[in-house]
C-alpha positions as CSV (number, residue, x, y, z in Angstrom):
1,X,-28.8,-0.7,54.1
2,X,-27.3,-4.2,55.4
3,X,-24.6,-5.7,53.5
4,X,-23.2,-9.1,53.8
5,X,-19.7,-10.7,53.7
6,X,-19.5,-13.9,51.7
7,X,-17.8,-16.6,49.9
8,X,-17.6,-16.4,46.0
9,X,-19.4,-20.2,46.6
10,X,-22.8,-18.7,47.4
11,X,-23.4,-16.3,44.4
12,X,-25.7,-16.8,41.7
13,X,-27.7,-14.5,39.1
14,X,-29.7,-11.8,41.0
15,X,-27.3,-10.7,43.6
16,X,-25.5,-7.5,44.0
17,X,-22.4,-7.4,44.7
18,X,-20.1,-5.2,46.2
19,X,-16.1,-6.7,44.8
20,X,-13.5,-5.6,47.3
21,X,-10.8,-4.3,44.7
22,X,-10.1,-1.0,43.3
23,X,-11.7,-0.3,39.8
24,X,-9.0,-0.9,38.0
25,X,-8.4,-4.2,39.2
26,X,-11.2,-6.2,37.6
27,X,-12.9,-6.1,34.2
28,X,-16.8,-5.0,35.0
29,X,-17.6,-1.1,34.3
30,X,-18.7,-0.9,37.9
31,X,-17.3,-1.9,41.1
32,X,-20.8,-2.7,42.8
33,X,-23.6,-4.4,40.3
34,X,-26.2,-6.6,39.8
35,X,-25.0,-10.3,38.3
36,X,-26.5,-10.9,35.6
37,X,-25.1,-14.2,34.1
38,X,-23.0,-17.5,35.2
39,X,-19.9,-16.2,33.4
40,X,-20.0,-13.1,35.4
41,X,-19.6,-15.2,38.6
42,X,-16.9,-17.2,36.9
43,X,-14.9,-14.3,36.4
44,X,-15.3,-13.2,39.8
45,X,-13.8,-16.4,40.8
46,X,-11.0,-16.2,38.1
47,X,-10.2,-12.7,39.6
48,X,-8.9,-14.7,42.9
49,X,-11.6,-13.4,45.5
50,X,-12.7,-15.4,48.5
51,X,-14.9,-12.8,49.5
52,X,-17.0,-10.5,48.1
53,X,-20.1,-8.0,49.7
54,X,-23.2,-8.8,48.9
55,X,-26.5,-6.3,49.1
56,X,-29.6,-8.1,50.5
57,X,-32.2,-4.9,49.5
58,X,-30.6,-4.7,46.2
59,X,-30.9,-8.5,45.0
60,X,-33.4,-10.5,43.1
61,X,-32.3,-13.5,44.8
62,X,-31.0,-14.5,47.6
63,X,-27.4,-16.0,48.3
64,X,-26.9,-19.9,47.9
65,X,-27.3,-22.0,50.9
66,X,-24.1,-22.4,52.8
67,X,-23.7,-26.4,52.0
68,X,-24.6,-25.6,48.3
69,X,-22.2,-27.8,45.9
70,X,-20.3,-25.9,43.5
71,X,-18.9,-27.2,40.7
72,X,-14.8,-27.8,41.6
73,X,-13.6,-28.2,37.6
74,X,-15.0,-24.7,36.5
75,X,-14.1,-24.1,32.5
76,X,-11.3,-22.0,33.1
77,X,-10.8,-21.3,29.5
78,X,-14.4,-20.1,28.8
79,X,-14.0,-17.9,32.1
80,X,-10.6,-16.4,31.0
81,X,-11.9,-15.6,27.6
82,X,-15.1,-13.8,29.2
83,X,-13.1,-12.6,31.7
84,X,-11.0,-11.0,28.2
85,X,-14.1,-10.0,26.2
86,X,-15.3,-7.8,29.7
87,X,-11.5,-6.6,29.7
88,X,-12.2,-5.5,25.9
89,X,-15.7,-3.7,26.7
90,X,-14.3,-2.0,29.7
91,X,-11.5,-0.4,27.5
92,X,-14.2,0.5,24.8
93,X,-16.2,2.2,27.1
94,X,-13.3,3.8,28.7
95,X,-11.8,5.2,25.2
96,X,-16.0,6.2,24.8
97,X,-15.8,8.0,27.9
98,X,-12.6,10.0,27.5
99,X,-14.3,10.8,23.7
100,X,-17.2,12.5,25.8
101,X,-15.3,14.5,28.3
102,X,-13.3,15.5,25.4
103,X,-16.3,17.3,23.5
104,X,-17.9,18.2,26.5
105,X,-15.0,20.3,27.1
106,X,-15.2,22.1,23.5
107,X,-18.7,22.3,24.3
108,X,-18.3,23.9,27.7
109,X,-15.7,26.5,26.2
110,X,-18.6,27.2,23.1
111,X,-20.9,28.3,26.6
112,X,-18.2,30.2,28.0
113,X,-17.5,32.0,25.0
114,X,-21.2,33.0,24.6
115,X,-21.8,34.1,28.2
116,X,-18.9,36.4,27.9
117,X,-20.7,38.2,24.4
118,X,-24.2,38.1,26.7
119,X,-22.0,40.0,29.5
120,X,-20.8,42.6,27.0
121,X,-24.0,42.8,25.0
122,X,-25.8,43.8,28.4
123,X,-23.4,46.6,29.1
124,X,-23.6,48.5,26.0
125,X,-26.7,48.5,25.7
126,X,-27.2,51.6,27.6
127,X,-24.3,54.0,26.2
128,X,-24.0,51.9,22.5
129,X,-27.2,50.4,21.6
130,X,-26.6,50.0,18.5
131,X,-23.3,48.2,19.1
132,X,-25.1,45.5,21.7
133,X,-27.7,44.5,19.4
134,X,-25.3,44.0,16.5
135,X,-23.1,41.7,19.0
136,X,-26.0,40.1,19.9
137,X,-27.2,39.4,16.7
138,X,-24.2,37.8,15.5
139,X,-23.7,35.9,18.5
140,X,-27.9,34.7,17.8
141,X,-27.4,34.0,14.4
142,X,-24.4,32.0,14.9
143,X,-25.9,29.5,18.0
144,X,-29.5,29.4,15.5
145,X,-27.2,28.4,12.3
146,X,-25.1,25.3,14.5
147,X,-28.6,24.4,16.1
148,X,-30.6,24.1,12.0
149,X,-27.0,22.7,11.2
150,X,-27.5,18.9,12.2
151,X,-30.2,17.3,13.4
152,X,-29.5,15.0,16.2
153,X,-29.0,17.6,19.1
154,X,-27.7,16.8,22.3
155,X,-27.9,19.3,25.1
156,X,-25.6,19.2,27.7
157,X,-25.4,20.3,31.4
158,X,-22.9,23.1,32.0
159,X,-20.7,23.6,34.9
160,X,-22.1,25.8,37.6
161,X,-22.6,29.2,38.4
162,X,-22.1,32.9,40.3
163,X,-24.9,33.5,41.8
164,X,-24.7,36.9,41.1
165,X,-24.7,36.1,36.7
166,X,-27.6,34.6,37.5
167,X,-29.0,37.4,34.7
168,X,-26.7,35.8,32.6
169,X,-27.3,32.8,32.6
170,X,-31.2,32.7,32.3
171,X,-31.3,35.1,29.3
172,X,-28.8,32.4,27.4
173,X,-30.3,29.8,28.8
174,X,-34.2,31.3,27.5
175,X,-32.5,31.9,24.0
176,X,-31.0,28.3,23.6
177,X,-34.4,26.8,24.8
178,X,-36.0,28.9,22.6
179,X,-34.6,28.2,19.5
180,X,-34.9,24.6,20.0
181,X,-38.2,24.7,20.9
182,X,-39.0,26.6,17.8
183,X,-36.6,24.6,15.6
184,X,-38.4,21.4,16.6
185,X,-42.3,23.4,16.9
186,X,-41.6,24.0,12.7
187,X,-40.9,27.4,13.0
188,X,-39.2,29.5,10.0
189,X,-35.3,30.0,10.3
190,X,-36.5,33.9,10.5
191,X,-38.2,33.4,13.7
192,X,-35.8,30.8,15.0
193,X,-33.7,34.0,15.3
194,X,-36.1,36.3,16.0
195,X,-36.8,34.2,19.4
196,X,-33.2,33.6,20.2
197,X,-32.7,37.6,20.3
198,X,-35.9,38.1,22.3
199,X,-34.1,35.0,24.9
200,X,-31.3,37.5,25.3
201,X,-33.3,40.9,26.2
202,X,-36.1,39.6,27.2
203,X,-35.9,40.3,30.7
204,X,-33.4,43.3,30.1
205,X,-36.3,45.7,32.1
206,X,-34.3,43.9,35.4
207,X,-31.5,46.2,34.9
208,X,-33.6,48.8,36.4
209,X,-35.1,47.2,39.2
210,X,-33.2,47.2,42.5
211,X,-31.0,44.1,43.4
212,X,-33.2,44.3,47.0
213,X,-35.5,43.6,45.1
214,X,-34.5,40.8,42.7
215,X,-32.7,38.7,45.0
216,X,-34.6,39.0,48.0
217,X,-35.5,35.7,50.1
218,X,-38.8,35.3,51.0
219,X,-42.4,37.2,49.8
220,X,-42.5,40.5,48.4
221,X,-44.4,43.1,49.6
222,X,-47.1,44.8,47.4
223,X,-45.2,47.4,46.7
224,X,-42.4,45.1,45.6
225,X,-44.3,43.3,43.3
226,X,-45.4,46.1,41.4
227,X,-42.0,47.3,41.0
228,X,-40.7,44.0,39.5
229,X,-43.5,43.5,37.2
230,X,-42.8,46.8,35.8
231,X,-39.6,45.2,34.0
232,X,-41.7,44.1,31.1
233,X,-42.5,48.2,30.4
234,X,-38.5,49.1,31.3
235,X,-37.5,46.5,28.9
236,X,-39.5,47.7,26.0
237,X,-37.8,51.3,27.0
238,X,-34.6,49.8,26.9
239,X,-35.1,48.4,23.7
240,X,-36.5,51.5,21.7
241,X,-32.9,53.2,22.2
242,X,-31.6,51.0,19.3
243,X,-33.5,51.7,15.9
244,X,-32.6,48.5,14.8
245,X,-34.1,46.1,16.9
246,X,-36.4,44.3,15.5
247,X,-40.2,45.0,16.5
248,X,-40.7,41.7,17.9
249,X,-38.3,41.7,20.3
250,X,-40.2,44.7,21.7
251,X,-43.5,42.5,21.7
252,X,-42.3,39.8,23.3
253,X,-40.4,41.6,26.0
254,X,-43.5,43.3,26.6
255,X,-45.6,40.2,27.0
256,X,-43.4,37.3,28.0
257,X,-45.3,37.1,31.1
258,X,-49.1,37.2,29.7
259,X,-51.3,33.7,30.2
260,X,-53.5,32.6,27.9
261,X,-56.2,32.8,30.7
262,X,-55.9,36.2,31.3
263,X,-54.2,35.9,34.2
264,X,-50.7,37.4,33.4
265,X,-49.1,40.9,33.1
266,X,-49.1,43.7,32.0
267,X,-52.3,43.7,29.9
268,X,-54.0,40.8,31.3
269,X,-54.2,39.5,27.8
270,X,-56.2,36.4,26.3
271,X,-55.5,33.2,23.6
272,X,-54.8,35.1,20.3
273,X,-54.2,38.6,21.3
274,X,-50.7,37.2,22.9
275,X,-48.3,36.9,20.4
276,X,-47.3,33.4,18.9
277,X,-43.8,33.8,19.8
278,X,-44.4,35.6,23.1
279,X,-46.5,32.1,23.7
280,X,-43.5,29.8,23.4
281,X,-41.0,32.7,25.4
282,X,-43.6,32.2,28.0
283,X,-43.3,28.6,28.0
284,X,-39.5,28.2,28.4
285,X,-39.5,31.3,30.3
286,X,-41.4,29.4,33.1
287,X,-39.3,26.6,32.9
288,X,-35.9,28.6,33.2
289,X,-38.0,31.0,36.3
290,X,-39.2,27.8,38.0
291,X,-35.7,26.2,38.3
292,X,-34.2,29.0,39.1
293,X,-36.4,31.3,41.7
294,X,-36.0,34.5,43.0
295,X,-36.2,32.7,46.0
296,X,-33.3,30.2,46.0
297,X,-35.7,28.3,48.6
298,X,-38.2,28.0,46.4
299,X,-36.7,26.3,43.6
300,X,-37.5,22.8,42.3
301,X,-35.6,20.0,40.5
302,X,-36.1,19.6,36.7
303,X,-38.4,16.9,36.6
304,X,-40.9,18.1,39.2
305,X,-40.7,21.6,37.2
306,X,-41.7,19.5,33.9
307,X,-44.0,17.6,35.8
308,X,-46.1,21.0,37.5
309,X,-46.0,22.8,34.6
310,X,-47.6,20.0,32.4
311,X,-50.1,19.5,35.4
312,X,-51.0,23.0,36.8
313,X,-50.2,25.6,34.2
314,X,-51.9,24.2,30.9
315,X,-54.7,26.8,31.0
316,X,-51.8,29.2,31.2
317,X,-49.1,28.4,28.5
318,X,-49.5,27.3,24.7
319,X,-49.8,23.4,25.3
320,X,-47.9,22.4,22.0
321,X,-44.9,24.0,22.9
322,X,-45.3,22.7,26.4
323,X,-45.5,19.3,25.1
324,X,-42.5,19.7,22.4
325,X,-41.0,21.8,25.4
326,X,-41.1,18.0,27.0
327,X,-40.2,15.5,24.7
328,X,-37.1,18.1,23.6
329,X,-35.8,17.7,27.3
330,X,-37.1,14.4,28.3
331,X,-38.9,13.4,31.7
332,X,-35.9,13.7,33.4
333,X,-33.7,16.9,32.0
334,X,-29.5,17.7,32.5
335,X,-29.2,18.5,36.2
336,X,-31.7,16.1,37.3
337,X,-30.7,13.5,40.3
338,X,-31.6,10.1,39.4
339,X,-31.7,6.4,40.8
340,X,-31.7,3.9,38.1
341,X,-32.6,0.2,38.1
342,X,-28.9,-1.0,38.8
343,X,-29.4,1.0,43.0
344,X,-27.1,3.5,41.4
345,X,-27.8,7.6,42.0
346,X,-26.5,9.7,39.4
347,X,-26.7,13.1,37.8
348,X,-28.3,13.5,34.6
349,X,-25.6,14.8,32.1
350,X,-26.8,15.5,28.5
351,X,-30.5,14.3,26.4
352,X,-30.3,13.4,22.6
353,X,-33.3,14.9,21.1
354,X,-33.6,11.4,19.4
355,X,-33.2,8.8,22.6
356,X,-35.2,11.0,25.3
357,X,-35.5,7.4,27.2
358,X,-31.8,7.1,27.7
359,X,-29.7,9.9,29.1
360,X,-26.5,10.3,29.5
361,X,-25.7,10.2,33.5
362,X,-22.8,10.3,35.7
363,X,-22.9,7.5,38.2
364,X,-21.6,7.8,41.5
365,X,-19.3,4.9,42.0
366,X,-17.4,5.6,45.7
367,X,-14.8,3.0,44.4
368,X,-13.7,5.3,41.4
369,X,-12.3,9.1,41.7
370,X,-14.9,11.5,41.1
371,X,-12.2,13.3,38.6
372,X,-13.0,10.0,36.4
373,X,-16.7,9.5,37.5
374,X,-18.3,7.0,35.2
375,X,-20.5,8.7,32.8
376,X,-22.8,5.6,31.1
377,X,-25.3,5.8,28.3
378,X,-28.0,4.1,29.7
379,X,-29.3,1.9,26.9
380,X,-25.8,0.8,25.9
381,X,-25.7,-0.4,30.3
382,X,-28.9,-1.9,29.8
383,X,-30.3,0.8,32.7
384,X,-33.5,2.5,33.2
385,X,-34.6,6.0,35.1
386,X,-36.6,4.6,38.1
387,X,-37.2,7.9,39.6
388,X,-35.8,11.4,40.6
389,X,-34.7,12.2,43.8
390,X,-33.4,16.2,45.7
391,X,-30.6,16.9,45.6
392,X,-31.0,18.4,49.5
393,X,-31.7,14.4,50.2
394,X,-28.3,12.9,49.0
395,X,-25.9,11.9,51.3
396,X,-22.9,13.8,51.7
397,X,-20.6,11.5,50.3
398,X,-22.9,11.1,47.5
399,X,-23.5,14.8,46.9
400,X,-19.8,16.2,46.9
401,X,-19.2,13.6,44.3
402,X,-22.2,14.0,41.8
403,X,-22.4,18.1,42.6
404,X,-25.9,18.5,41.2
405,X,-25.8,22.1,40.0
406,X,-27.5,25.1,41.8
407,X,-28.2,27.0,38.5
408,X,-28.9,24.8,35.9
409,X,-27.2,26.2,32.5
410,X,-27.5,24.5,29.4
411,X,-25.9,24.5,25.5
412,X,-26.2,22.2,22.6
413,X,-24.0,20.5,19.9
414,X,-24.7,18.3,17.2
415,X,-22.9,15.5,18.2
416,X,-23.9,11.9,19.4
417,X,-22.5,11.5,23.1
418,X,-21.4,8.3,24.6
């Protein structure tokens, strides 16, 4: 992309500039932007530049013309006091911003905290049974009583991953997703838990299936294939060594891979003889599978699994919880790789169920240290989502900096970020 060197003389609203200073020398939230007014241009003046870089592809406008007049008696009062009042926002937005990493913190050590209980849960549940599903219930009941606690939920993109959790992580992941979805579908507080313990054991038939198996690269043979779908049947035997889990969760581990079409495993059943919360399982259970392949090779960004589920699997999965599915994690979901309207790239941070339109995103911003990467809310930066982009297509620079996540974890709080 060409860039241009050029006198502070020849700016006017529509170019993007590049200011040769270090972030913390000037008063604008970024170091490269779009100017949007004449006062903007003053300050740049008032900040003492001769020079500044200036982004042809990037503009609305073009430079001035070199012999352009400019006025010699700018209002240096009316430009010191906007220079102030960006001075001010900056700061705000700072103070915002250190607010944000602050609860993301608490919120990353709630995830922690509950991956470690999914961890243990998992390895009792062979020798003590009974103790796992107790564990797991309390650790279920308490993420379903914060989640019907508020209503205004953000979810958040975790850090990320082993590999080899990768369990883990998508049986936490399926139960958070799931008692959202339900939460916002209407469902009773009853089966709000009922689905967050089916998220956790779910897929607990994969403890018996080989690790050749489960992580191999590339297509499974026949015989393969078989053996994994036999999970569903090893989970339901898994689960009938506690007496105390509930029925349900037997059902829908049993079924969490049967399509409404008839298509899925292991009964091949239709519609209404799949259960109604084995439907919406399925649903986020594709979602979670999709992002996450057996097949790292295979696996897709966010937005293009939203988009190919909502295109090619509707004759498949319940399309109400699909749709909720949706609108609860927006077009473009945590971990997705953005460019907004501003040129920027960015990663997707955290959705608020109640402003799908404007994410939260970390901003790459070469000028600033990625250990204090800008993370904006886009409707307070008057920025848009013009489209997603892969990760695999960043450039280096660019990709060390956002680190788009490889497994794509998420968790929840009530409270309004940024």
């Amino acid at each position: 992309m060409a860039e241009l060197k050029l006198t502070v003389e020849r700016l006017q609203i529509g170019v993007f500039v590049k200011l040769p200073v270090k972030w913390g020398e000037h008063p604008f939230m970024f170091t490269s932007f779009k100017i949007k007014s004449q006062e903007q241009i003053e300050v740049i003046r008032n900040l003492g530049l001769k020079h500044v870089i200036v982004v042809p592809e990037k503009s609305d406008k073009p430079p001035l013309p070199v012999n352009h007049k400019v006025d010699e008696s700018p209002d240096d009062k009316n430009s010191e006091h906007s220079k102030n009042a960006l001075w001010d926002e900056k700061r705000a937005r700072i103070d915002e911003l250190k607010n944000y990493r602050r609860n993301l913190q608490k919120v990353e050590k709630e995830f922690d905290r509950s991956m470690a209980q999914v961890r243990a849960v998992m390895s009792k549940l062979q020798n003590r049974p009974l103790n796992a599903v107790e564990d797991a219930t309390t650790l279920v009941n308490n993420l379903a009583e914060d989640l019907l606690s508020g209503e205004n939920i953000v979810l958040h993109l975790m850090n990320d991953s082993n590999e080899a959790d990768n369990f883990y992580y998508h049986s936490l992941n399926v139960s958070i997703l799931s008692m959202m979805l339900a939460k916002a579908v209407g469902f009773s507080e009853r089966d709000i838990k009922l689905l967050g313990l089916a998220g956790l054991f779910h897929d607990v038939g994969k403890m018996k299936i080989p690790d050749t198996v489960l992580r191999k690269q590339g297509k499974l043979t026949p015989q393969e294939n078989n053996l994994l779908k036999m999970h569903t049947k090893y989970g339901v035997d898994f689960l009938k060594l506690s007496e105390t889990i509930p029925e349900k969760v037997k059902v829908i581990a049993e079924q969490h891979h049967e399509y409404l079409d008839g298509s899925g495993y292991p009964k091949q059943l239709k519609g209404d003889q799949i259960d109604r919360l084995s439907q919406l399982i399925a649903v986020v259970n594709e979602y979670d599978s999709l992002c996450h392949p057996r097949d790292p090779k295979q696996s897709r960004i966010p937005f293009t699994v939203i988009a190919y589920l909502y295109k090619q699997r509707k004759k498949q999965l319940n399309n109400g919880d699909l749709g909720v599915l949706i609108r609860l994690l927006g077009i473009y979901p945590p971990g997705s790789v953005v460019q907004l309207s501003s040129g920027q790239i960015g990663l997707v941070m955290s959705v608020n169920s109640e402003r799908l339109l404007f994410p939260t995103v970390q901003v790459y911003d070469a000028a600033i240290p990625r250990s204090e990467a800008p993370i904006i809310d886009l409707e307070a930066a008057g920025l848009t989502i013009e489209k997603a982009l892969k990760p695999g297509a960043l450039p280096e620079a660019v990709f060390e900096y956002l680190n788009p996540r490889t497994r794509i974890s998420y968790f929840f709080d009530n409270n309004k970020s940024l």
